[in-house]
C-alpha positions in Angstrom: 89.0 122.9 96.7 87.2 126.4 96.3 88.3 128.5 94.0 89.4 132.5 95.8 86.3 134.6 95.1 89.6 137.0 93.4 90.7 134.6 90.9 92.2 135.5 87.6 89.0 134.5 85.9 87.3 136.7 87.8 90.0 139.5 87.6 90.7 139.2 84.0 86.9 139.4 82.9 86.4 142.6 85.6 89.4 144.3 84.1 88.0 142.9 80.8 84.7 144.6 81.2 85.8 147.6 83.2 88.0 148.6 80.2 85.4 147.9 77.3 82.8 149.8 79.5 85.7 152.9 79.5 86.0 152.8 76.1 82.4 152.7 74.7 81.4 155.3 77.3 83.9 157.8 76.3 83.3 156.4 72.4 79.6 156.8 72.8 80.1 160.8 74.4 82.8 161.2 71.6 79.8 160.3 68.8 77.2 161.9 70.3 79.3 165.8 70.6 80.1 165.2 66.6 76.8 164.4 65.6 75.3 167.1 67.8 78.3 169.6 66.4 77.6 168.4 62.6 73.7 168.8 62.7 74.8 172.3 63.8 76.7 172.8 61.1 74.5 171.4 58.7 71.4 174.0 60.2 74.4 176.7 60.2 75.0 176.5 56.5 71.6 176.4 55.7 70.8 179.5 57.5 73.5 180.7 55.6 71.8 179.9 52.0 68.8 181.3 53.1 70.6 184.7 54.3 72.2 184.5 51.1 68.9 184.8 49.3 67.3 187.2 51.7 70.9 189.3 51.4 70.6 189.5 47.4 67.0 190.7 47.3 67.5 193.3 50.3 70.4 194.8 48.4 68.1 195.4 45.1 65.5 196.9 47.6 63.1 194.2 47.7 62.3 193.4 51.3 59.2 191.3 50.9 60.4 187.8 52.7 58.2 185.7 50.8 55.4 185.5 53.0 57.2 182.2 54.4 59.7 181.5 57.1 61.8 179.5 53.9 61.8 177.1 50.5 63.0 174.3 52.4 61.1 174.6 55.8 64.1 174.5 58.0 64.1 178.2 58.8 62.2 179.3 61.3 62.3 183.2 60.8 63.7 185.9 58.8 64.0 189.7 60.4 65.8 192.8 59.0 66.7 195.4 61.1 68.1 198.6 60.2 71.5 200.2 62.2 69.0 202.1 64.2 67.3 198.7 65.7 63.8 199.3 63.8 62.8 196.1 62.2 62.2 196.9 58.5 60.8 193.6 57.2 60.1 190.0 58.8 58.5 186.8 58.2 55.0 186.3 59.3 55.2 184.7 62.9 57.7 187.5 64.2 55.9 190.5 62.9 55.6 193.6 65.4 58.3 191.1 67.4 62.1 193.1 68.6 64.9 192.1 67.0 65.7 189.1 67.4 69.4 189.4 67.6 72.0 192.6 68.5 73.0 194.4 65.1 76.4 192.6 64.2 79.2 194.9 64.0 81.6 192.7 61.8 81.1 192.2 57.7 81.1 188.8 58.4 78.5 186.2 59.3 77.8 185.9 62.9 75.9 182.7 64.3 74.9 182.4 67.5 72.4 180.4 69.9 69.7 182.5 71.3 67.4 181.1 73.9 64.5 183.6 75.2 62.6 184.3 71.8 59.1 185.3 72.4 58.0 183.4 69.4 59.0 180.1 71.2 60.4 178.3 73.9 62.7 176.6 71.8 66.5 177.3 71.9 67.2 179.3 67.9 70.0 179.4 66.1 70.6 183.0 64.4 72.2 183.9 61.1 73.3 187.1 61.2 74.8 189.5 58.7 75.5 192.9 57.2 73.9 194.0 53.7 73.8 197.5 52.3 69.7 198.2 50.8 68.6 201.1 49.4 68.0 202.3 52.7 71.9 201.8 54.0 73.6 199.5 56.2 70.6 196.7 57.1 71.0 193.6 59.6 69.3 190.2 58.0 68.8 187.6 60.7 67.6 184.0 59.4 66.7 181.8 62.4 65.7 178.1 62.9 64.7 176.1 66.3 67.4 174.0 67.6 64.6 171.5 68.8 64.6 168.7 66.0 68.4 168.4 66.5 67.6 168.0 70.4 65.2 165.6 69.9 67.7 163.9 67.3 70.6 164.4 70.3 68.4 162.6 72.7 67.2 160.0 70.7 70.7 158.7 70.1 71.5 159.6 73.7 68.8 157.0 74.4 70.0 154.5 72.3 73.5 154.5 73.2 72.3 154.4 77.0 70.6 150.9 76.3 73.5 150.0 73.7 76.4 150.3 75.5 75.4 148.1 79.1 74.1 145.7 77.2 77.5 145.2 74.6 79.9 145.9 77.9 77.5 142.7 79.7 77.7 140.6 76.6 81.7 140.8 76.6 81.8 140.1 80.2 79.9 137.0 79.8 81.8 135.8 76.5 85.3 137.2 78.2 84.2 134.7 81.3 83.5 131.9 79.4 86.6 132.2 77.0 89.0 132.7 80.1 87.2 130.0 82.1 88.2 127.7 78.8 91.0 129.0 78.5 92.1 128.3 82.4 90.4 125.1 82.7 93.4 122.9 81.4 95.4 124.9 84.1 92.9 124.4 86.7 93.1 120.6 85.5 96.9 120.9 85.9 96.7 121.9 89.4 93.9 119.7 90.6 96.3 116.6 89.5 99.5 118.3 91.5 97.9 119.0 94.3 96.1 115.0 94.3 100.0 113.7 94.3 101.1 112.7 97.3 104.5 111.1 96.7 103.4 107.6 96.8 102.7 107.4 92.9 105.3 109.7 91.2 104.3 108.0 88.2 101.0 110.0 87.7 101.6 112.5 84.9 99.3 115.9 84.7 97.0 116.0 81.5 98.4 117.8 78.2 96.1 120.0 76.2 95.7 119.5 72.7 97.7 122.8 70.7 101.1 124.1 70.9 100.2 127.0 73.4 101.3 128.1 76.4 98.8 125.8 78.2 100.9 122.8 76.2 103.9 124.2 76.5 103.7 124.2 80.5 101.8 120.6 80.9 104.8 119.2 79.0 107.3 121.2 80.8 105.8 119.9 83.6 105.7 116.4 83.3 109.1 116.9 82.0 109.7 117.4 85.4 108.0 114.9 87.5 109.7 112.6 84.6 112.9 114.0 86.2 111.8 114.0 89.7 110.5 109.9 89.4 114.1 109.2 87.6 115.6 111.1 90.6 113.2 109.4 93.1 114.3 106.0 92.1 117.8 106.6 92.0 117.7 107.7 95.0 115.8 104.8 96.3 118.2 102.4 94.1 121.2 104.0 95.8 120.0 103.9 99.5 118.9 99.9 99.1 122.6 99.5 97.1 124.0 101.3 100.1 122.0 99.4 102.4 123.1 96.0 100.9 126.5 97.0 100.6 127.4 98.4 104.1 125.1 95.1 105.5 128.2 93.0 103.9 130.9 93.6 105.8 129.1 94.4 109.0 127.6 90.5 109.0 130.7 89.3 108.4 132.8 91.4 111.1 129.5 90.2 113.3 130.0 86.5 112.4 133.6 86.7 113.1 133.3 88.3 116.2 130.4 85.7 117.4 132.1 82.5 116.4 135.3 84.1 118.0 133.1 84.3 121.0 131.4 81.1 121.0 135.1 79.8 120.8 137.2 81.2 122.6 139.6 78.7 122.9 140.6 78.5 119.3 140.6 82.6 118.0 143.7 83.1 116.7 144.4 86.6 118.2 146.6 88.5 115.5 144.5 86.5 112.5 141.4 87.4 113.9 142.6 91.6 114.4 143.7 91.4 110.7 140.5 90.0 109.3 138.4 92.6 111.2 141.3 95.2 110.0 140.4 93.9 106.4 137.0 94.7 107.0 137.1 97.9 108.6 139.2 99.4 106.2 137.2 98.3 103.5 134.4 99.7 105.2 135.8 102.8 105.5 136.7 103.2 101.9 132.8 102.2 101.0 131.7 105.4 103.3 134.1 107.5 101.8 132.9 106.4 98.4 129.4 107.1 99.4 130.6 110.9 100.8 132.0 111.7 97.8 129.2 110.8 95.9 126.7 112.6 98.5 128.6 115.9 98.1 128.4 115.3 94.3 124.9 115.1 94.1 124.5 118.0 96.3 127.0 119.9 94.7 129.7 120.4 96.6 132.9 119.6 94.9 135.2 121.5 97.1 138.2 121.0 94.5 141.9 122.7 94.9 142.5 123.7 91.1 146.6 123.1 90.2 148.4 121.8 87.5 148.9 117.8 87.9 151.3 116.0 87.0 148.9 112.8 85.2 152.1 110.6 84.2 153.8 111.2 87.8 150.1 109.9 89.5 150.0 107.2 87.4 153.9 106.0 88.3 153.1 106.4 92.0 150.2 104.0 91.4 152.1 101.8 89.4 154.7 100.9 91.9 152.0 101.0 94.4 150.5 97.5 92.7 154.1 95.9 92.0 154.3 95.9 96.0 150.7 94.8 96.7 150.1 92.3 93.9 152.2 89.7 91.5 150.4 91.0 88.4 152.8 92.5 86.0 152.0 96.3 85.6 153.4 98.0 82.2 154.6 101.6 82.0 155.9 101.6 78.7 153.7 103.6 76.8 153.2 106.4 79.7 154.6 110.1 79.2 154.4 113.2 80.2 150.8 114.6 80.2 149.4 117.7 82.6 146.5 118.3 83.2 144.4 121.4 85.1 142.5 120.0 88.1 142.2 118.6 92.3 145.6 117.1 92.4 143.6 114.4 95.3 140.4 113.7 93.3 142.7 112.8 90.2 144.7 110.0 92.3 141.3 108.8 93.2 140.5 108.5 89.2 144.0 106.6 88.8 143.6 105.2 91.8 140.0 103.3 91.2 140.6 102.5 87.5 143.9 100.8 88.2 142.0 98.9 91.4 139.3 97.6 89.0 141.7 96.5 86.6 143.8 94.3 89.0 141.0 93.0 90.2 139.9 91.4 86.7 143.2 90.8 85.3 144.7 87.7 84.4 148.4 87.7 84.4 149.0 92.2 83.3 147.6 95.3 83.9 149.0 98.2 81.8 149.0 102.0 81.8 149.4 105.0 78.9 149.6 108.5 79.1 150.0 111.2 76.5 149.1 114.2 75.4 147.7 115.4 72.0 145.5 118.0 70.2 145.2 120.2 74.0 143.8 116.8 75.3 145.7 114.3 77.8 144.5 110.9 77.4 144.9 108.3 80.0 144.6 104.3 79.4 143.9 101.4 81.4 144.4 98.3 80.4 143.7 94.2 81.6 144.0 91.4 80.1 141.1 90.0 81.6 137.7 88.6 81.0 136.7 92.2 79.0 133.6 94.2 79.0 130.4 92.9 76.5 128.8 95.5 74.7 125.4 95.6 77.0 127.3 96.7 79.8 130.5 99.1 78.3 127.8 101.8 79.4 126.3 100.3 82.5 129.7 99.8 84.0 129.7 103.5 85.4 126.8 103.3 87.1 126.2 102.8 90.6 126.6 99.7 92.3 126.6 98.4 88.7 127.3 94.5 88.1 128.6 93.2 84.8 128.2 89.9 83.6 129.1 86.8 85.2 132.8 87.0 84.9 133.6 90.7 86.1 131.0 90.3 89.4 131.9 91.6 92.9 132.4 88.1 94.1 135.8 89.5 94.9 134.9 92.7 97.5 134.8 95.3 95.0 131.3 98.1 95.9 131.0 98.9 92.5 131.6 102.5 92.9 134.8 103.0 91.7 133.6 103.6 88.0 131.0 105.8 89.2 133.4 107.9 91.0 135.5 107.9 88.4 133.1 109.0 85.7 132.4 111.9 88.2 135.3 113.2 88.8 136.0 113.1 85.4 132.9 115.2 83.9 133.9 117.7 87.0 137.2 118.6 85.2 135.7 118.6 81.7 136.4 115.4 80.2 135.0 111.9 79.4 135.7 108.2 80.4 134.4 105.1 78.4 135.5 101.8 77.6 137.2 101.2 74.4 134.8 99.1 72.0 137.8 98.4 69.8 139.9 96.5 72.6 139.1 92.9 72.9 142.0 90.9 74.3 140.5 92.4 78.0 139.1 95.5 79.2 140.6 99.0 78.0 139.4 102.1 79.9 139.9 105.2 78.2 140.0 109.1 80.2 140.4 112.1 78.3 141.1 115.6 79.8 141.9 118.8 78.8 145.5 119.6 79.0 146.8 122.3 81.1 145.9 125.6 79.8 142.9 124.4 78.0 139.6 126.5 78.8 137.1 124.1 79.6 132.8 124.6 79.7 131.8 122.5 83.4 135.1 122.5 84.4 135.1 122.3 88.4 134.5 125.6 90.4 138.2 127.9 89.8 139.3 126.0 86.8 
């Protein structure tokens, strides 16, 4: 794909060089005023010195100049000039010249910039200042041309001109080719994400060598597609599970129906409206598991938070199997025990774990309830075939099978755990099987007692 012409390479090294072109332009003006502003100063204090001198020598009355515009050759020309504007004395190439400068009024030096001297057409700077002579109140002016510190001005002026494009070009090209580095991992990052088309959620985006940001965000995002694959084949796990499981008892309502058909001389009316009851029902109770766990994932929970009663759910359950089944169910070790939560999604809890274990107990199924430390803690117990060790985990999943002597053979969708598990993490607790137990399975639910603030507690708790 092209690349916008108004990319952040290309806006980065524009602001880059825009900036850096600001700063040496205003740096290169800034060097430029001092230098011009100390060469001023430096010709200022030397017309100074030589005033001095021409000063000391006027005062004793001695106003030959020397017959030279200075020792040094940096002044140009020396005048003196009496209150009355003659010129009394001056060097040799401004004799029978004016004044070259107004009579100062103050006792103090006085430099100024004069421009229209006949002797040149150089700008001059002037020295000016007051000395009492033999012959009273005298002017001494001590002038120099202001042309080798022009020349010096536009020399650097020149140079900096030439300097600065070419450092400001420079940095734009190193600034594009370190941002272009810099963005190329992230360019490589988005070529790969944009490639994916959902058929191979496996392919992961290239990770930069380093720590840095650049790093940081390749591994955040594979992080991410990690979850989205995980999420992808759960998904696809769950609808094939769903698939399967719903296909069931819909083949064998068919079948029954069909063979009914084919025969309708031997259907036995009411046996034949209780099996497809059977069926139904159980049908209906697999959608409703699949709901719940639809609104889970999406995160709906839509709970009615109330104290509960846990011991009084788990004695309505109790006599609920003593009527249904001719396993023996034990009581003994249930007591009182409330807990903070949906009064309905905890009787599906009870409900599912005591369904599970009358479907793999032997001879007794038995419950416990209590209460200690702010946590109520809820058992489940048959003495059936157990749970091994590779599956105590992979029980609460999904359509889970265990091992060949706790299978569905028996009708059972293998969500009941799963609900369980996540109804249970909705009210703040945890649900495992007890490794300790091995006479059978033991199921073990802990939740916070009422009154206990809870972190991921469902919504109102």
């Amino acid at each position: 794909m092209r690349r916008p012409a108004t990319g952040v390479r290309v806006r980065v090294t524009a602001l880059a060089t825009v900036l850096v072109a600001f700063v040496l332009a205003s740096a290169a003006l800034v060097l430029v005023s001092m230098q011009r502003v100390r060469l001023v100063d430096n010709l200022d204090n030397t017309l100074r010195l030589r005033s001095d001198d021409v000063a000391a020598a006027v005062g004793l009355g001695d106003f030959a100049l020397g017959g030279g515009p200075s020792r040094d050759g940096e002044v140009g020309l020396l005048q003196v000039v009496d209150a009355q504007g003659t010129v009394v004395a001056a060097s040799a190439n401004v004799v029978g010249d004016p004044p070259v400068a107004p009579f100062p009024h103050s006792a103090s030096d006085v430099t100024r910039t004069i421009e229209d001297l006949p002797l040149d057409d150089d700008r001059f700077r002037i020295a000016s200042r007051v000395v009492d002579s033999p012959l009273g109140p005298v002017a001494v002016h001590a002038g120099a041309s202001l042309d080798p510190i022009d020349e010096s001005i536009t020399l650097l002026r020149t140079g900096l001109s030439i300097v600065v494009p070419a450092v400001v070009i420079a940095l734009g090209a190193v600034v594009w080719v370190l941002v272009g580095r810099t963005l190329s991992p992230i360019e490589a990052i988005r070529r790969t994400v944009a490639s994916m088309d959902g058929s191979d959620l496996a392919e992961r985006v290239p990770v930069p060598g380093g720590a840095d940001e650049v790093g940081r965000l390749a591994t955040t995002m594979n992080d991410l597609l990690d979850r989205i694959e995980d999420a992808s084949a759960r998904q696809q796990r769950f609808v094939a599970d769903a698939s399967h499981e719903l296909r069931s008892p819909l083949t064998r309502m068919r079948s029954e129906l069909e063979v009914d058909l084919a025969h309708p001389d031997g259907v036995e009316i009411e046996s034949a409206q209780r099996s497809l009851l059977e069926e139904t029902i159980a049908l209906q109770e697999l959608v409703e598991d699949l709901l719940h766990l639809a609104r889970s994932d999406a995160g709906i929970h839509g709970a009615v938070i109330e104290a509960v009663d846990l011991d009084d759910l788990v004695l309505v359950e109790a006599r609920r199997i003593r009527g249904r089944s001719e396993k023996v169910v034990d009581t003994a070790l249930v007591s009182a025990g409330q807990v903070r939560g949906d009064r309905s999604q905890l009787r599906s809890v009870v409900r599912n774990l005591a369904e599970n274990a009358v479907r793999y107990a032997t001879t007794t199924v038995s419950f416990g309830v209590f209460e200690n430390a702010g946590m109520v803690q809820l058992t489940v117990t048959d003495d059936g075939p157990g749970i091994g060790p590779p599956d105590r985990e992979r029980v609460f999943e999904r359509f889970a099978r265990g091992d060949s002597a706790r299978t569905r053979v028996d009708g059972g969708s293998g969500l009941g755990l799963a609900i369980v598990r996540d109804i249970v993490e909705a009210h703040g607790g945890t649900v495992v099987v007890d490794p300790g137990f091995v006479d059978g399975a033991r199921l073990v639910v802990r939740l916070p007692a009422f009154g206990t603030a809870v972190a991921g507690a469902p919504p109102g708790t």
